[in-house]
C-alpha positions, 0 to 999 in steps of 0.5 A: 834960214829956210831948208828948201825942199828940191824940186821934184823932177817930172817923170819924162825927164827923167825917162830922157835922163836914163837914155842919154845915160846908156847913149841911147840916140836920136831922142825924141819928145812928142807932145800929144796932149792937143792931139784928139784920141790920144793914148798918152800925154807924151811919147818918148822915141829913141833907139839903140844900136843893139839888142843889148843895147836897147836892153840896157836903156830899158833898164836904165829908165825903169831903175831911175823912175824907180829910184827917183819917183818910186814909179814902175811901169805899168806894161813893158812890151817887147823886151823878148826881142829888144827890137822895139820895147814899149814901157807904159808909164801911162801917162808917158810911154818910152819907145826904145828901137834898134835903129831899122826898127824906128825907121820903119814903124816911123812914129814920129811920122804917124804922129805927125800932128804931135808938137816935137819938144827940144831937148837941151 
């Protein structure tokens, strides 16, 4: 019998995976690779409900990339006030909100033209 070897899983589900570990809500995937001037392949957008809350997605996402891939990010942005944190994994950038925050800088909206991918 043959040892098959796992499959390897993808830097964005696992990111997805982290948030949903620490119930971060509303995730949302954008695919921007069509989208002309892009600054990534994809976006991941969530929120928390609390500064501690968005701290601890934050943390759940760098330490599962980590574990898994052996991958940090390149740049975290915000996390002094845990409003709006930005990690940059170049070619996937995680945003995670407090709630009024996401409304109000309304990504999804600004990249409208990103196709939205569902997850299960």
């Amino acid at each position: 019998m043959r040892n098959s070897k796992p499959k390897l899983r993808d830097s964005s589900q696992l990111q997805v995976e982290g948030i949903e570990d620490v119930k971060g809500n509303e995730i949302s995937l954008l695919d921007l690779r069509k989208l002309e001037n892009r600054i990534s392949d994809y976006f991941i957008i969530c929120d928390g409900n609390s500064n501690t809350q968005v701290s601890a997605i934050i943390s759940s996402v760098t330490k599962k990339v980590s574990k898994e891939l052996k991958d940090k990010p390149w740049g975290i942005e915000g996390v002094e006030n845990a409003e709006w944190v930005l990690l940059d994994y170049v070619d996937v950038v995680v945003h995670v909100f407090q709630k009024e925050k996401r409304e109000f800088y309304d990504l999804e909206g600004l990249w409208g033209d990103a196709k939205r991918i569902e997850l299960n």
